[in-house]
C-alpha positions as CSV (number, residue, x, y, z in Angstrom):
1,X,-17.4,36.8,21.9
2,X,-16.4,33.5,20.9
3,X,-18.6,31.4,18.1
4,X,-18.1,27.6,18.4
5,X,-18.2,27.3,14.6
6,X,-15.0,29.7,14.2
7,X,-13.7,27.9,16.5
8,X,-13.8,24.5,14.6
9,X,-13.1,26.5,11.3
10,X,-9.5,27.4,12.5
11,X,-8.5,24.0,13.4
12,X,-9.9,22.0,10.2
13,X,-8.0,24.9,8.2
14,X,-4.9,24.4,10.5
15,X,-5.4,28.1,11.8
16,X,-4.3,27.7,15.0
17,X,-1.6,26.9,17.4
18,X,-0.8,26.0,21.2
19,X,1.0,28.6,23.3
20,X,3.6,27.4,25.4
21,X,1.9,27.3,28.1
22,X,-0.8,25.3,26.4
23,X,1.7,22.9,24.7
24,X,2.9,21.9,28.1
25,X,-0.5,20.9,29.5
26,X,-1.4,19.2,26.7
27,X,2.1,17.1,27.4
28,X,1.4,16.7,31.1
29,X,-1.7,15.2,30.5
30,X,-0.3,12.8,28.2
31,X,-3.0,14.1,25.4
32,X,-1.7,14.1,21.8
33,X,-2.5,17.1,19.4
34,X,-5.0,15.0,17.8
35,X,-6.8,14.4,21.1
36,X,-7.1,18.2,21.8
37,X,-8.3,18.8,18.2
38,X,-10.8,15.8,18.8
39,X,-12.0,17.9,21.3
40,X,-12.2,21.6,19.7
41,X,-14.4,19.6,16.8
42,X,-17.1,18.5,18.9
43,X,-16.5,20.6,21.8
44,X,-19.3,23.6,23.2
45,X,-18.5,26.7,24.7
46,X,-18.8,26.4,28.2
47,X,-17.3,30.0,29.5
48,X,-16.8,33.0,28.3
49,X,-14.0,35.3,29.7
50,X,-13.7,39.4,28.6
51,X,-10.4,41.1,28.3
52,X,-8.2,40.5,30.9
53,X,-4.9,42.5,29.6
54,X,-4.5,39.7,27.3
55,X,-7.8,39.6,25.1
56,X,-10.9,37.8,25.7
57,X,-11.1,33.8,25.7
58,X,-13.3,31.2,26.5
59,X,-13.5,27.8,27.7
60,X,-14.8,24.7,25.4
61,X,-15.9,21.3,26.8
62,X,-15.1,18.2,24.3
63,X,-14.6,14.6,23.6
64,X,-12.2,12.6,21.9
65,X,-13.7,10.0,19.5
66,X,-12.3,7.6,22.3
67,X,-14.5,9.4,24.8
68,X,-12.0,11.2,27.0
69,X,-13.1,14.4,28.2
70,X,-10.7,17.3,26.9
71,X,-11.1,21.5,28.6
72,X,-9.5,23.6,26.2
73,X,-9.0,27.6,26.9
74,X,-8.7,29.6,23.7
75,X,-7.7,33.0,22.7
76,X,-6.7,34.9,19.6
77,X,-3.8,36.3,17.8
78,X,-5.2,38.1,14.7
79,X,-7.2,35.9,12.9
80,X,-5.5,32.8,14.5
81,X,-7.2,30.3,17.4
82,X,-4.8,30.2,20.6
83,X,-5.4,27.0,22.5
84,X,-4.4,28.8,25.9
85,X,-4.4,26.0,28.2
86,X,-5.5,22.4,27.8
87,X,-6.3,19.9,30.4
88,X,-8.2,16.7,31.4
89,X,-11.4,18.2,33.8
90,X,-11.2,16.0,37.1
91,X,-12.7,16.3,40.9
92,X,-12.7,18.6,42.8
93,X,-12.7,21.2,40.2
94,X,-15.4,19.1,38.1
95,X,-17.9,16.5,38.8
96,X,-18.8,16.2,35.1
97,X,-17.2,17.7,32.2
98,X,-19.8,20.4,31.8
99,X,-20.1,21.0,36.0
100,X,-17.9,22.3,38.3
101,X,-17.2,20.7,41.8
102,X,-17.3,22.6,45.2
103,X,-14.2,24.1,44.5
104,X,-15.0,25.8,41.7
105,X,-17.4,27.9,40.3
106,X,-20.8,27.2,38.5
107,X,-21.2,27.1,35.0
């Protein structure tokens, strides 16, 4: 299970990286790595996910200091934070930041 303080103690120590997955959200989105960190600083834990074949994660709700809403889904690779996937939440899928639309599921 996922600690929000670990969390923001792997990215001020620089413990973490995007996969490539992640990376190329972050680009579509147009969000710059400090955006995304922005967000894992002040974010909350929103989700938790158990092992699915490829360990356990969890989803974090943040802002930039601008104010722009930032989802990031993390994992782990030893001792390092994996930022999974990274995106801007929007409708359908989310009314606010912290609560899901009709297509998706509650929080």
């Amino acid at each position: 299970m996922f600690k929000i303080e670990w969390i923001v103690e792997r990215v001020k120590n620089e413990e973490y990286y995007f996969s490539k997955h992640g990376d190329q959200e972050r680009q579509n989105d147009n969000l710059t790595i400090e955006e995304v960190e922005e967000a894992l600083l002040s974010g909350r834990i929103l989700e938790q996910y158990e092992e699915t074949g490829r360990g356990e994660s969890c989803l974090i709700a943040g802002f930039t200091n601008a104010g722009k809403p930032i989802h990031v889904v993390c994992g782990t690779r030893g001792e390092l934070l994996v930022v999974i996937t990274v995106y801007i939440p929007h409708l359908p899928k989310f009314k606010t930041p912290y609560e899901r639309g009709k297509n998706g599921k509650s929080l």
